[in-house]
C-alpha positions in Angstrom: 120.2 226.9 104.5 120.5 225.1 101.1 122.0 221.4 101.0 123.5 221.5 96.5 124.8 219.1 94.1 126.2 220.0 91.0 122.8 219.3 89.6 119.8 219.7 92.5 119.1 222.4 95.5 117.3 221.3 98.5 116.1 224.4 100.5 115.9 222.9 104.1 112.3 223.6 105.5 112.8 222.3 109.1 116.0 219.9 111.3 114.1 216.7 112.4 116.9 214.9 114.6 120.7 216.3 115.4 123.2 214.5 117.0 126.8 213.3 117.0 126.6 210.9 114.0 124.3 212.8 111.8 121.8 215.7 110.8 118.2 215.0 109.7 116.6 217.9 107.6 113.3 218.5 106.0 114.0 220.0 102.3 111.9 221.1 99.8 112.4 218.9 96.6 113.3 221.9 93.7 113.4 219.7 91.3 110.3 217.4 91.6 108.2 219.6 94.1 106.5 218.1 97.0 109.4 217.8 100.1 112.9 215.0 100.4 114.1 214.2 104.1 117.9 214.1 104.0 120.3 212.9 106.2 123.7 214.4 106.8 126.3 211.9 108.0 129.2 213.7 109.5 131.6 210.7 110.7 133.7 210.7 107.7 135.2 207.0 109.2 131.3 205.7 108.2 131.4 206.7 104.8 133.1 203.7 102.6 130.7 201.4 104.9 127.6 203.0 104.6 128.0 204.0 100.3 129.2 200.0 100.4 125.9 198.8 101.6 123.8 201.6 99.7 125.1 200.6 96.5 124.1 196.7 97.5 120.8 197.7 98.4 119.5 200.1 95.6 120.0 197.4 92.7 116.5 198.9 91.3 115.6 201.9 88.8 111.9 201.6 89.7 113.0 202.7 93.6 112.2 206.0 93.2 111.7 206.8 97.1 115.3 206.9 97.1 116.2 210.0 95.4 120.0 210.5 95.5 123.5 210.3 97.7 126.2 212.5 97.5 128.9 214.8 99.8 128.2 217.8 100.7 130.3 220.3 103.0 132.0 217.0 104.0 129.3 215.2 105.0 127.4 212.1 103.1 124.2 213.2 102.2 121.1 210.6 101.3 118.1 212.0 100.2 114.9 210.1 100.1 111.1 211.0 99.5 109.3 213.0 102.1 105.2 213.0 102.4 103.3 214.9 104.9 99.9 214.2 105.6 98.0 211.5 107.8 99.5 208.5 108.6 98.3 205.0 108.9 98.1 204.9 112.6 96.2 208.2 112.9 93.6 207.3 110.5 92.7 203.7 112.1 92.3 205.3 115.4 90.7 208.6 114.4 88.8 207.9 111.1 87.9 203.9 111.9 87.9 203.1 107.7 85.5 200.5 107.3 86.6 196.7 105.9 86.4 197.4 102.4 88.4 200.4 102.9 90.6 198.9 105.1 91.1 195.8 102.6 92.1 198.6 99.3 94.5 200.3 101.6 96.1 196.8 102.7 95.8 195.9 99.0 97.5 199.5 97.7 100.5 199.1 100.4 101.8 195.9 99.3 101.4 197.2 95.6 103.4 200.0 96.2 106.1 198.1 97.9 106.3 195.9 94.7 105.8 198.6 92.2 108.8 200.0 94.0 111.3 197.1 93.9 111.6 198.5 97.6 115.0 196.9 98.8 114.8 194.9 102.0 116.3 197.2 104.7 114.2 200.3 103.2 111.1 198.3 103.0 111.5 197.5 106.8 111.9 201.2 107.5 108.9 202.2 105.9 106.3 199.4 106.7 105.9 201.3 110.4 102.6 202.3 110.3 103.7 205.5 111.5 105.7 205.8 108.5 102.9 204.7 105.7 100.8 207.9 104.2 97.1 207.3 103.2 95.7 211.0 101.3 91.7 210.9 101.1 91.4 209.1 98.1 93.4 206.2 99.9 96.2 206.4 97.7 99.7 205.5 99.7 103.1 207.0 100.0 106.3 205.8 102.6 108.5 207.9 104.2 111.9 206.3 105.4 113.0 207.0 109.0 116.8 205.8 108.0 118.7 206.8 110.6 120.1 203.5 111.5 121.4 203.3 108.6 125.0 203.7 110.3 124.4 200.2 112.3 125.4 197.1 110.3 122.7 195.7 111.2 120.7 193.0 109.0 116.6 194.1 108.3 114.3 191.4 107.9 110.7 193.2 106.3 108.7 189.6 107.3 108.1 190.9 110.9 107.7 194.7 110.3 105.2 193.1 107.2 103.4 190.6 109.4 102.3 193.3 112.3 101.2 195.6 109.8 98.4 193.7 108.3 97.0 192.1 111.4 97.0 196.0 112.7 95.0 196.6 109.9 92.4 193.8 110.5 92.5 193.6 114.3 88.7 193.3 114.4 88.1 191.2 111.8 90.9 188.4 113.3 89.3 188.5 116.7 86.1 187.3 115.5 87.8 185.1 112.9 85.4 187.0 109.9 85.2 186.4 106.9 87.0 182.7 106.7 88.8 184.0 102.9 90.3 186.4 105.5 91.3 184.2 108.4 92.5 181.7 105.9 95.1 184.3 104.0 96.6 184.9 107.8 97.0 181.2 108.4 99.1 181.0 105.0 100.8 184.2 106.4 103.8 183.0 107.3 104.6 180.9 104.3 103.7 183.6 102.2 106.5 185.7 104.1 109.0 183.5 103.7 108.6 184.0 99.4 108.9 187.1 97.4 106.5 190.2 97.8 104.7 189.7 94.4 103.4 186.4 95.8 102.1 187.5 98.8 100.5 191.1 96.8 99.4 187.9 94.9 97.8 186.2 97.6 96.0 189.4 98.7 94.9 190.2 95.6 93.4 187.0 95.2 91.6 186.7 98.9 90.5 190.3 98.1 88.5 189.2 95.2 87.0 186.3 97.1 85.7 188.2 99.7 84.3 190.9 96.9 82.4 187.8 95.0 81.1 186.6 98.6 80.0 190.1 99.9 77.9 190.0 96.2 76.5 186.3 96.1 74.7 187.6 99.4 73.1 190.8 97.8 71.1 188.1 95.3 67.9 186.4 95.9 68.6 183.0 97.7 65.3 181.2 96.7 62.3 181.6 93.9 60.1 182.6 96.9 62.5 185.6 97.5 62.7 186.8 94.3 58.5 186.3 94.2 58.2 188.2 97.4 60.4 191.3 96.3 58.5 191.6 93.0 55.1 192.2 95.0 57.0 194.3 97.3 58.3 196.0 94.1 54.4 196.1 92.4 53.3 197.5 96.0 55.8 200.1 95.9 54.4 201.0 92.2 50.5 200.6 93.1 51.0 203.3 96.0 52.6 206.3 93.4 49.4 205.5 91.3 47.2 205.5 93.7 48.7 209.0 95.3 48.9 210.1 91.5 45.1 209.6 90.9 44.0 210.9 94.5 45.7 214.2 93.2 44.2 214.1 89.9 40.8 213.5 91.5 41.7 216.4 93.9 42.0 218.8 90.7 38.9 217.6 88.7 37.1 218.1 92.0 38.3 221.7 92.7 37.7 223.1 89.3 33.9 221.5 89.6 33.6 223.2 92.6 34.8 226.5 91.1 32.6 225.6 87.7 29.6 225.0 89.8 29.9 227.8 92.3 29.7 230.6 88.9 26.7 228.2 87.3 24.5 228.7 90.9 24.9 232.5 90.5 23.7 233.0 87.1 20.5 231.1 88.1 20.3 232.2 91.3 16.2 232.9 92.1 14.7 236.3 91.2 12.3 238.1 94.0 11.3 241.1 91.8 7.5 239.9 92.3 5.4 237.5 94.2 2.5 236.2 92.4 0.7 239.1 91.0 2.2 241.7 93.2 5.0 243.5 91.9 7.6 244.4 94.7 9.2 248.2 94.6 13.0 248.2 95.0 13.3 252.2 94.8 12.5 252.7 98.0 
């Protein structure tokens, strides 16, 4: 089966939900590469409503998850990016990415989401952790379960933003560590209530305060420290020198030995005669 427009095909890969209201296909994306999810409305009465609300919501070039709408076969068709892969859920609980890792993935959502212009109802859909893509290099994608889509119901990203990030630092906020941490979540709330480029701003700015803590305790902390690690440090040396001279030592002393054991048979003693008396070796 191939879902057209006058300008794009989408070759439909696999159906992910059916029912009365709509179809839910996985498509490959022709034009781009990689894979769409698009969803086929088939109540015709939903139409004006649902185009009404789409066309309120996608005020934004740079939302480029959203890919197109149009009919099709009399149905309305929305087509949205598609990533397969590991999601965020499945990598905290099988993977267990360390804080730093966990802090750049944090840091990389919430730049995506702004990058995007992500409107408010798609932004709520795709902050489910079960929705949010993370590829090996930690790099981020969304996908968009949309399918309530034909509700009029109001989205509110706050909430579905505000569980996210305390999933992602569960640990650290039951033992209340680091404090730049535990102070960004008690600032949480106001932050939500303001646009997403404050609180990316926010992050950003409690990331780089943890960073410039985690490397204020890699240096010295006293004079005596820095004395101790420099005799450490001329230890460390004196021990290759000392193993470096015990070998050369070990070579001068082997080719003696070899030098001396030729010398002793040159000169070894000669028992041709005793005294006077001059000993026959032919017989």
């Amino acid at each position: 089966m191939i879902i057209r427009t006058y300008e794009h095909e989408y070759p439909v890969s696999s159906v992910s939900e059916t029912n009365a209201a709509y179809d839910m296909y996985i498509c490959r994306n022709e034009a781009d590469g990689g894979f769409c999810r698009i969803m086929c409305v088939k109540d015709r009465s939903l139409f004006p409503d649902i185009v009404s609300r789409l066309t309120s919501e996608l005020h934004s070039d740079a939302f480029t998850d959203h890919i197109e709408y149009f009919n099709y076969d009399d149905m309305l068709c929305i087509v949205m990016r598609y990533t397969q892969g590991v999601t965020l859920v499945d990598k905290l609980e099988m993977e267990k990415p360390t804080f730093s890792e966990r802090l750049e993935i944090g840091r990389r959502i919430l730049e995506r989401a702004v990058l995007q212009d992500i409107p408010e109802y798609f932004l709520d859909k795709c902050l489910s952790p079960d929705c949010i893509i993370i590829a090996p290099d930690l790099s981020v994608e969304f996908n968009y379960p949309i399918g309530d889509i034909i509700e009029n119901k109001r989205c509110d990203a706050s909430d579905r933003t505000d569980k996210l990030l305390r999933l992602l630092f569960a640990r650290e906020l039951e033992r209340k560590v680091p404090d730049e941490l535990t102070a960004f979540f008690r600032k949480l709330p106001e932050l939500l209530e303001y646009s997403m480029i404050e609180l990316y701003s926010e992050y950003y700015m409690m990331m780089g305060r943890i960073n410039a803590a985690d490397a204020e305790l890699e240096q010295p902390k006293s004079i005596w420290f820095r004395i101790w690690a420099w005799i450490r440090s001329l230890g460390r040396v004196a021990k290759r020198i000392a193993i470096l001279a015990l070998m050369v030592l070990s070579v001068v002393y082997l080719i003696y030995t070899i030098v001396n054991s030729g010398s002793s048979r040159i000169n070894k003693p000669n028992f041709d005669s005793i005294g006077t008396v001059t000993i026959d070796k032919s017989r």
